[in-house]
C-alpha positions as a Python dict, from the first residue, in 0.01 Angstrom:
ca = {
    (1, 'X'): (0, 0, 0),
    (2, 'X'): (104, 319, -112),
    (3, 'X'): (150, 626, 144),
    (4, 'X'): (94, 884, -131),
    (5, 'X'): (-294, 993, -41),
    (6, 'X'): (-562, 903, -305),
    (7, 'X'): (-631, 1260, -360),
    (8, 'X'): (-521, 1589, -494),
    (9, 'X'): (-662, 1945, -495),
    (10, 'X'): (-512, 2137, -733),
    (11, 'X'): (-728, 2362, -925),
    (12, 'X'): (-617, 2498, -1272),
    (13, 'X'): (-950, 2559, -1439),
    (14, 'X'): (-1113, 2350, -1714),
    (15, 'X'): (-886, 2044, -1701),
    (16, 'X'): (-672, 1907, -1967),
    (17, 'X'): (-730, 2259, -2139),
    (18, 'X'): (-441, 2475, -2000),
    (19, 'X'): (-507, 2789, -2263),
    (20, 'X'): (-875, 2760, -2177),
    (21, 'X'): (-835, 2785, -1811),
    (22, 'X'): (-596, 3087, -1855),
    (23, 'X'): (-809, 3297, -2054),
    (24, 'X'): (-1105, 3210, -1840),
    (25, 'X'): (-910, 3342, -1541),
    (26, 'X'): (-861, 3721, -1718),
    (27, 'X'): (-538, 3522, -1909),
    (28, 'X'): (-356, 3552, -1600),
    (29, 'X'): (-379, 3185, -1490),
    (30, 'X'): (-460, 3254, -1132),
    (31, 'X'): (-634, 2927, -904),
    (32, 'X'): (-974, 2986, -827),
    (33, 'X'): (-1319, 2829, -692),
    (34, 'X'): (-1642, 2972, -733),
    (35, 'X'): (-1878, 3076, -470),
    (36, 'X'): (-2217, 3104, -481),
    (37, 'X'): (-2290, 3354, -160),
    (38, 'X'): (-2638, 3325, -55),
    (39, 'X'): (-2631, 3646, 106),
    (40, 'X'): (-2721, 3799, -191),
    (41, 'X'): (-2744, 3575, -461),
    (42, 'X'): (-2498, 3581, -662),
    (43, 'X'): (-2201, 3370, -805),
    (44, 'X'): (-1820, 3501, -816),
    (45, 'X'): (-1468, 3336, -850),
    (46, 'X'): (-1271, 3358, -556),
    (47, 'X'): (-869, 3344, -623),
    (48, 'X'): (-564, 3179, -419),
    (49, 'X'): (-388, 3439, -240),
    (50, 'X'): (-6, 3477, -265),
    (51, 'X'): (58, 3230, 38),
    (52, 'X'): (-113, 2970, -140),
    (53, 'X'): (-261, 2847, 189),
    (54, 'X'): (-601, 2981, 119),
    (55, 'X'): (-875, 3083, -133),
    (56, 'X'): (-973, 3485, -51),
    (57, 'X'): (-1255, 3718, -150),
    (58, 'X'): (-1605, 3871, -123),
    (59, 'X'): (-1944, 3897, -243),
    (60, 'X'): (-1928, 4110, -528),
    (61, 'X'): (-2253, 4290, -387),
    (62, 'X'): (-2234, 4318, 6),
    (63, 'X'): (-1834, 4241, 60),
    (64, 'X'): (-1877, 4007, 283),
    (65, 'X'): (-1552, 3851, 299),
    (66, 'X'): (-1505, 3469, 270),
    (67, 'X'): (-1168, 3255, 346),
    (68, 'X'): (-1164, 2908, 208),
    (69, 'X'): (-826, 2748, 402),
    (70, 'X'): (-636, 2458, 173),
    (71, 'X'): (-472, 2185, 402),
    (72, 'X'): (-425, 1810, 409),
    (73, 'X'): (-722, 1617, 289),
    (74, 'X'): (-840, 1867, 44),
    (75, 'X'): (-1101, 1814, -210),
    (76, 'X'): (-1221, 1767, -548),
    (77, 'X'): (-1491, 2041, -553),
    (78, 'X'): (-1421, 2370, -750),
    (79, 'X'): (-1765, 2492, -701),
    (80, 'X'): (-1918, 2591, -329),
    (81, 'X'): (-2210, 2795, -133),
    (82, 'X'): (-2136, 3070, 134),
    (83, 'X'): (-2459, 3052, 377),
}
């Protein structure tokens, strides 16, 4: 049995299409997850920050301000709902 985990979170956009997923992050090729934030109703891409431990933004209406941590375990999901 391997002790590599069975799982990786590494989020480059539309996979197995590396120009695609730059030009769909404003061609800059930034991480990101999208949030749908039920304060207001509304859907926006939240971006890695420069420490790479986390995912950082706000609702593009109300700012509300929403930090997604990355750490061991991770996930699969790209897509998520701020209640």
């Amino acid at each position: 049995m391997s002790d590599e985990p069975d799982y990786y979170l590494e989020i480059d956009g539309i996979e197995g299409d590396e120009e695609a997923s730059s030009e769909s992050a404003g061609g800059s090729g930034r991480k990101w997850i999208g949030v749908r934030f039920e304060c207001c109703g509304v859907y926006a891409r939240i971006y890695k920050n420069r420490r790479d431990d986390a995912y950082e933004g706000a609702c593009p209406r109300c700012l509300r301000k929403i930090h997604v941590g990355i750490g061991e375990g991770g996930t699969d999901s790209r897509f998520f709902i701020a209640e």
